[in-house]
C-alpha positions, 0 to 999 in steps of 0.5 A, a space after each residue: 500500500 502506497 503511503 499518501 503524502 498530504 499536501 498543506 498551504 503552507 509547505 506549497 508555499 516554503 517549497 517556491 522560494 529558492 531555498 527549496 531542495 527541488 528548486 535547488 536542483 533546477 537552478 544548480 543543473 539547468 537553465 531555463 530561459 537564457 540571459 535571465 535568473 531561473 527565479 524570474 524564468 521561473 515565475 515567467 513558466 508558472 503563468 503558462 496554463 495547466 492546459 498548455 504545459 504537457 506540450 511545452 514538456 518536449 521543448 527541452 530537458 529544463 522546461 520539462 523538468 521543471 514543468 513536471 516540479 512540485 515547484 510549479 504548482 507552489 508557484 501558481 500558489 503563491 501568486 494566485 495563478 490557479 486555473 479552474 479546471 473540469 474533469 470529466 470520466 466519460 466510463 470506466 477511468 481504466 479504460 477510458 481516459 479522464 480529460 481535464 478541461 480549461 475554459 478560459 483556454 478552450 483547451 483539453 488534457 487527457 490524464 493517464 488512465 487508472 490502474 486497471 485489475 484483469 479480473 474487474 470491469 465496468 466501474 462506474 457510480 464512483 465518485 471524484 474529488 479534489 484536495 489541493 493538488 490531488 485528485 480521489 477516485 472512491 468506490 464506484 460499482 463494477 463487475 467482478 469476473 471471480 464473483 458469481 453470478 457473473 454477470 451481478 454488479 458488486 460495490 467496489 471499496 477501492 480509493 485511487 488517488 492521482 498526484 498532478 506532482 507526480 503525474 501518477 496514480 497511487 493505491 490508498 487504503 480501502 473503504 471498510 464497506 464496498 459502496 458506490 452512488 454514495 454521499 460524498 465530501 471533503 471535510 473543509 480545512 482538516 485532510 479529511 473525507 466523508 462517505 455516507 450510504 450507497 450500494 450497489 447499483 450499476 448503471 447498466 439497471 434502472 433499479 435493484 442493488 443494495 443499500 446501506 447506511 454505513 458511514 466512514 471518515 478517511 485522514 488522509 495523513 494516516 491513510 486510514 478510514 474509520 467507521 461513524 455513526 451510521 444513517 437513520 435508514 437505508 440510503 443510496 444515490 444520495 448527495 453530501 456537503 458540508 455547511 458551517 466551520 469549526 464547532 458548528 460544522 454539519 455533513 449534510 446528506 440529501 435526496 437518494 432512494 432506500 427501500 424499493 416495491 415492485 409493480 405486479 410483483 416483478 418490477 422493482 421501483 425505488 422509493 425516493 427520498 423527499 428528505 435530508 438527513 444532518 450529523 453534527 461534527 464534534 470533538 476533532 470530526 468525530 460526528 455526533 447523533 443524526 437529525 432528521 429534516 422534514 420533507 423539502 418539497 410536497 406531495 407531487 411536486 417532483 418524483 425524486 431530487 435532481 443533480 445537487 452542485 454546492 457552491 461554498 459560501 455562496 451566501 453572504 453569510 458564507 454559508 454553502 448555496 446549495 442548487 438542484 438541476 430538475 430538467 430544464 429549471 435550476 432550483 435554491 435551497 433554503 436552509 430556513 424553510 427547508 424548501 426549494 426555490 426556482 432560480 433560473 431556467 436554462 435558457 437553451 434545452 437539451 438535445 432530445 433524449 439527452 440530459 445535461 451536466 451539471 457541475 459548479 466551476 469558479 462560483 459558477 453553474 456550468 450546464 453542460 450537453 452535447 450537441 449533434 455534429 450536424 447542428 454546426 457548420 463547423 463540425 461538419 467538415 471535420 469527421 474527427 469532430 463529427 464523430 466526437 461532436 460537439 460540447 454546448 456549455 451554458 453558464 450561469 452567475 448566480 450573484 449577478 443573475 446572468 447567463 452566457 455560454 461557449 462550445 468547444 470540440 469534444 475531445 472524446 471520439 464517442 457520444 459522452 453520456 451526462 448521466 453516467 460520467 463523473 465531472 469534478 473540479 480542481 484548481 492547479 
């Protein structure tokens, strides 16, 4: 087991002063720009996008050692250089690629597939985050070709972690409970990750799977998960995030599916959760006792909640703005009344039988479909584009109540299905 290295504000920022070992190293074996001092050449590189550094790599020896330094990053740091990047995991990330998108560049960046395991395939229902310069792949749902039936999904307790320092993927500990389509965030300020509830469930069915109400605090400095109070009942396919600091710090845990009844004895179907569920954080985050909310909207009113986007302080009292994507229409949550109010609308549907991605990047709402390669003259004349299309993105502002968009090509060659793939964000 590889033991992670957490990364703190403050040993980025000593490591991009001169006195830094790595630093040390570029400046005493190589020359970065001629006819000006490394610290100024330096500084002059760090300003280069995320987006444009893999090319700039074979330029040469100095450029690439440097651009592949722990230093690099520091450096972005410190002088608040850091691009909002978008990752998305169009299928399984060891099969298929995860691309990194920036887009105040229109520029795109595969990052190196996860490791793979012979025996397993399929992984999906995983969910992603990112801690400082790191990113996590946790749990997820796959098919194990040693598991029997066959052909019956079982959860994965698998935590991957990809280290953009490194430009390489480590193995963490395990999950004590396989889980995927679970609640999942970073405990702000503290190295530390939440999971709650999960099962399961593949995407490749519409129902059936378990579930559970296990819950489990990963420290990333220990490498090491423990076991929390678990929910007050059965949840899956639920969303989490944090609100408040310090002593009045919450994990909130909203919407998701638990027990299920079948139609004419056969077919199963779920029973969605009009609800959410808190645990106070007490005592160094070693939760408390649940509370259970009442219901967030009536009777009617919607079927199940849609996909949750959390922007932290959001509000002006620097609490978390919590919106909900319900088709075409993005909804508020009101913490005081526990109720949802529209916000928006998205101003451009989405293609037929298509829905949306829904992710939040730089205090903004991004809305994001794929087009059809024939709705732009441009991608007709390329077959490349044509088969890959094309990605609409719909921007919404939430302080200031406006809308705008971009497109870009998509750099994957197949049709990217928003309700299976996974997007997080990070800042490098």
């Amino acid at each position: 087991m590889i033991q992670p290295t957490p990364s703190s504000p403050s040993s980025s920022s000593s490591s991009s002063s001169p006195s830094s070992p790595q630093l040390m190293q570029i400046y005493e074996s190589v020359t970065l720009i001629p006819g000006l001092p490394n610290d100024v050449a330096a500084l002059i590189l760090s300003f280069i996008p995320y987006s444009h550094q893999a090319r700039l790599k074979p330029t040469c020896k100095s450029w690439k050692l440097f651009l592949s330094s722990k230093t690099l990053i520091a450096l972005r740091q410190t002088h608040r250089n850091l691009s909002h990047l978008l990752c998305i995991f169009p299928q399984d990330p060891s099969v298929a690629s995860p691309y990194l998108f920036d887009p105040q560049n229109l520029a795109w960046c595969p990052l190196p597939p996860m490791p793979c395991n012979p025996h397993v395939y399929g992984l999906c229902n995983f969910t992603s985050l990112s801690i400082g310069p790191h990113l996590y792949v946790i749990g997820g749902s796959l098919f194990d070709t040693r598991s029997f039936p066959i052909d019956r999904p079982s959860p994965s307790s698998a935590v991957f972690r990809f280290d953009f320092n490194t430009s390489s993927w480590d193995f963490l500990a395990p999950m004590l409970t396989p889980r995927g389509s679970f609640a999942c965030a970073a405990v702000p300020s503290s190295g530390e990750i939440l999971v709650a509830g999960g099962g399961s469930r593949h995407t490749l069915f519409s129902a059936a799977g378990s579930r559970m109400t296990s819950v489990e605090r990963y420290d990333i400095g220990r490498n090491e998960w423990v076991a929390m109070d678990g929910l007050p009942g059965f949840r899956a396919g639920c969303a989490g995030f944090f609100v408040g600091e310090g002593e009045e710090r919450e994990f909130w845990v909203m919407g998701g599916y638990g027990e299920s009844r079948t139609i004419s004895g056969v077919f199963p179907i779920d029973e969605y959760y009009r609800d959410a569920v808190v645990m106070e954080l007490k005592n160094g985050n070693s939760g408390g006792r649940w509370r259970e909310l009442g219901d967030m909207w009536e009777e009617g009113e919607r079927v199940r909640l849609g996909k949750v986007v959390v922007i932290e302080d959001g509000d002006d009292r620097g609490r978390p703005a919590v919106f909900m994507l319900d088709g075409n229409d993005i909804f508020r949550y009101n913490m005081a009344s526990n109720r949802w109010f529209k916000e928006s609308r998205i101003p451009r549907k989405a293609p037929c039988n298509s829905l949306f991605g829904f992710v939040v990047l730089d205090g903004e709402l991004h809305a994001i479909t794929l087009l059809k390669a024939v709705e732009t003259t441009e991608t007709r004349r390329s077959r490349l584009h044509k088969r890959a299309g094309t990605l609409y993105i719909q921007i919404y502002n939430p302080k200031k109540k406006t809308w705008r968009s971009l497109i870009t090509k998509s750099p994957f060659h197949y049709s990217l299905d928003f309700n299976t793939a996974v997007m997080s964000t990070i800042r490098l």
